[in-house]
Steps between C-alpha positions, in 0.01 A plus 500: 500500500547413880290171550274651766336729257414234222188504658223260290134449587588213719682730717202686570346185721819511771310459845526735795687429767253338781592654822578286785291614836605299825217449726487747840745352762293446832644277758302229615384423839771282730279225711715257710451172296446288846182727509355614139681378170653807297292640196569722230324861541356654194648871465357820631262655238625817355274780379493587175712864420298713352708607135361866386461513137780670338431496147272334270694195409354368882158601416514234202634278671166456683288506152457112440653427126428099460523489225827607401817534712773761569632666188213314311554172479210271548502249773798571690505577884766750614859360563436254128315192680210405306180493731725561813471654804689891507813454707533153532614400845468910629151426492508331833254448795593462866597171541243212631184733402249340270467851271332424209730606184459833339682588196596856448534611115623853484469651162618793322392663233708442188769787411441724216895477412437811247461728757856343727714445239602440121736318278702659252583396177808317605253260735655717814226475711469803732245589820421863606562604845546830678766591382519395176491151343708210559578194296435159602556274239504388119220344256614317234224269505237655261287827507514803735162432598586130687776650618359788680246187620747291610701776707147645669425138577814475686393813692150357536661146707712768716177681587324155560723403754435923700161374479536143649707703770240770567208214444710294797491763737112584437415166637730394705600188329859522516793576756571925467840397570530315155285764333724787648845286305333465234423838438806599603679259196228625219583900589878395455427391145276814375798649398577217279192360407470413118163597462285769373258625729453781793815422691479797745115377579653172553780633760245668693293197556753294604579793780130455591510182505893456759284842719198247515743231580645639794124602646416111484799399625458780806073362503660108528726564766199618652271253452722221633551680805134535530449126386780430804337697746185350443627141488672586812174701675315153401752265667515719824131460516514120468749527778266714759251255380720167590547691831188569586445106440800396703292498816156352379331174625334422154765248436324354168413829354815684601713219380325526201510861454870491531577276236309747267692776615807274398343463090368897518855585628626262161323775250634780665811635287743748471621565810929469558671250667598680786134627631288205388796277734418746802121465378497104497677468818253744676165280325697145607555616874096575546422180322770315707328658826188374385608126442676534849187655633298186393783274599463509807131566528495139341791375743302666818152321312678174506574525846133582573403183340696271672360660850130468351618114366569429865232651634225317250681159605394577872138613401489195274600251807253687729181441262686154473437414837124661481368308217383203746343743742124469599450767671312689218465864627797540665720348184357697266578797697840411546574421087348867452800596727766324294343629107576822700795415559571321209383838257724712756820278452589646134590315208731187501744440185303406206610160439384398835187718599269264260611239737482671863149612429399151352596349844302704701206483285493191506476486890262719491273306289590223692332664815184649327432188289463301828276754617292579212436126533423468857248846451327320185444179706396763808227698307401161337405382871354845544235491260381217611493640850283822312274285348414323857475802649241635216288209551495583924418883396216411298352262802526765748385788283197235535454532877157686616522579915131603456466149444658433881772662641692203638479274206675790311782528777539130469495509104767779463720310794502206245566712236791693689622167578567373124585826390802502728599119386496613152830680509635808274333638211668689225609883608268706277197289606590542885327834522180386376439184707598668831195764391238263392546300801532788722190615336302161664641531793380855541137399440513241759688758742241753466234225514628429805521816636162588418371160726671598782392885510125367467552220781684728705296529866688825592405646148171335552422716832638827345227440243224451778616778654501744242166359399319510853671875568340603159112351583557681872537839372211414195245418811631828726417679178174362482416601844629868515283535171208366664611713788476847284845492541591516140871670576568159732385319215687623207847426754377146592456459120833649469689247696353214351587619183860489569450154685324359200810638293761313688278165509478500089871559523580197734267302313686566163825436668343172560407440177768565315 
């Protein structure tokens, strides 16, 4: 007997053959290394194919079975690795993403080998197929029964590995390329499996499974040309962007900005050589026009400085030359003039402007110090001046002229005298001496006034006049009423009526 077919129970545990899935093939981006150091780019995502159900062996393979493996056997993963993960390596992720692992255990439900195949009584162990059956091997090992076992367990690991195939596809987890070659090398063998089981159902699957293939393959080619336009759309943008920037005068924040365009452009993957070149020159030239840009905004702002450097030292040599001055008003007018000048003048360099505007405080201070002194020793002198000048307003506020006219002249002469002796008072008490002692002198004025008008002889005989006019025309009215003449008499009363009115007013006029 041919050594292949002294099959024992050991046999039974041979593992499946893992199948070997590359990772997708996406070129990563090309970033001149003067600018942005190379990095690998994790592969375009590919979208699961969609595998229709073709007969019920895939339908199983989604019922959960932990407890027991394919063909039966307790504990062991598809392709014969205790505990392990289907597929080994063809369960793959894109490379550099942090997917959590997820382990895919297709089942199948075991084979009923009584219903595929038999073996006769010579241990020629046949399966059943369309045509008629076909032998695949000998048992010599013991019963029918573990024979028929063995053989449908054989057929069970083949259908494991359509599963793991069709389970691949489902979820994306592997490369359809693989997948499809795979397939392709299990539909070879159908036709000389040794196993009993539902070989036709198998052969469709795997045609299911290269159809599905070829859709992923079609759906991946499409995704990484919609991953690479995107990648691409997103680096054109952060090139308008850069250009936009190329002509700004926010030279922190655009500097800054830049620089994060230069790690954003770092993530951006998947985009050939050729077009993420043309893409890196175009970003470089807008941030080279902006560092040009602020070149020589800084060169022309150095330039600036040294003319507003000169000009301080000049400003600085004419407050210099004030700070002596005594001429209060006039200096302090003219060192108005150069902080005008001074604020107009612009910015020196840094390491110098400290300095400039050190000097020329200092002469100022200089200058105002001196007067702030001579002021405090000025208003010092002036208080003492108010305080005289209080005591002379309180003795003429004291002067009667009732009390004699020329005595008050005389007292407020005196007074007048010492008051102008006395010097300057304070400014804001200026105002109200000049009105008390105008006040005084305004009572003796109209004092005075008031004498004369009474000892006036021309005013005198005006008030003699008007009086003797007045008793005239009383006595003619008198005599016309003594007369009869009562119309004569109301006139002559008439007249001295008005007479009598004018000598009241002259004598008020006196009076006042």
């Amino acid at each position: 007997m041919p050594a292949e077919d002294q099959c024992t129970s050991d046999d039974a545990e041979a593992a499946v053959p893992e199948a070997d899935v590359p990772a997708v093939d996406v070129s990563p981006v090309d970033v001149p290394p003067a600018e942005v150091p190379p990095a690998e780019v994790p592969p375009a995502e590919v979208p699961a194919a969609e595998v229709p159900p073709a007969t019920p062996a895939p339908a199983a393979a989604q019922r959960p079975n932990p407890g027991r493996g394919p063909g039966g056997r307790p504990g062991r993963a598809p392709g014969g690795r205790p505990g392990g993960v289907p597929g080994g390596r063809g369960a793959s992720r894109p490379t550099g993403a942090a997917a959590p692992t997820i382990t895919v255990e297709p089942t199948v439900e075991p084979t009923d080998p009584h219903k595929w195949g038999r073996i006769d009584d010579d241990g020629v162990v046949y399966v059943y197929g369309p045509t008629g059956e076909r032998a695949v091997g000998n048992w010599q090992a013991g019963d029918a029964e573990a024979g028929l076992a063995h053989f449908a367990r054989r057929f069970d690991d083949f259908a494991t590995e359509i599963a793991l195939l069709e389970t691949r596809l489902a979820t994306g987890s592997g490369d359809p390329k693989a997948t499809k070659a795979h397939a392709i090398e299990l539909r070879e063998t159908v036709e000389t499996l040794s196993g009993i089981g539902d070989l036709d159902s198998a052969a469709a699957r795997l045609e299911i499974v290269i159809g599905a293939a070829d859709a992923a393959i079609a759906g991946a080619s499409t995704a990484r040309a919609a991953a690479r336009a995107t990648a691409v759309a997103a680096k054109e943008a952060l090139c308008v962007e850069a250009e936009q920037l190329a002509e700004s005068e926010q030279w922190k924040s655009t500097g800054d900005r830049l620089k994060e365009i230069v790690d954003e452009w770092r993530t951006i993957k998947g985009i050939d050589r050729k077009t993420d070149d043309a893409l890196w020159k175009r970003f470089a030239k807008a941030r080279d026009g902006f560092t040009r840009h602020r070149g020589t905004h800084f060169a022309d702002l150095d330039k600036q400085r040294g003319a507003a450097r000169e000009a301080k030292e000049a400003l600085i040599a004419k407050a210099e030359a004030l700070a002596d001055s005594t001429e209060w008003g006039k200096t302090a007018g003219d060192y108005r003039t150069l902080m005008e000048e001074w604020k107009a003048s612009g910015r020196a360099p840094r390491d110098v402007e400290d300095a400039l505007w050190d000097r020329f405080r200092a002469a100022q201070e200089k200058f105002f110090s001196h007067r702030n002194q001579t002021f405090s020793e000025r208003d010092q002198e002036f208080e003492t001046n108010a305080a005289i000048k209080d005591a002379l307003l309180l003795e003429a506020e004291k002067i009667n002229p009732a009390g004699g006219l020329d005595a008050a002249k005389a007292a407020l002469r005196s007074i007048q005298e010492r008051w102008e002796a006395a010097g300057k008072v304070p400014r804001e008490r200026i105002k109200e001496f000049d009105s008390r002692l105008r006040t005084v002198e305004d009572k003796i004025r109209s004092a005075e006034d008031s004498h004369w008008r009474r000892t006036d002889p021309e005013t005198s005989a005006r008030i003699e006049q008007f009086r003797s006019r007045a008793e005239s025309f009383r006595t003619q009215a008198a005599k016309a009423r003594s007369a009869g003449n009562e119309r004569k008499a109301r006139e002559a009363d008439a007249q001295a009526a008005q007479w009598e009115e004018w000598l009241a007013a002259a004598q008020g006029a006196v009076e006042r």
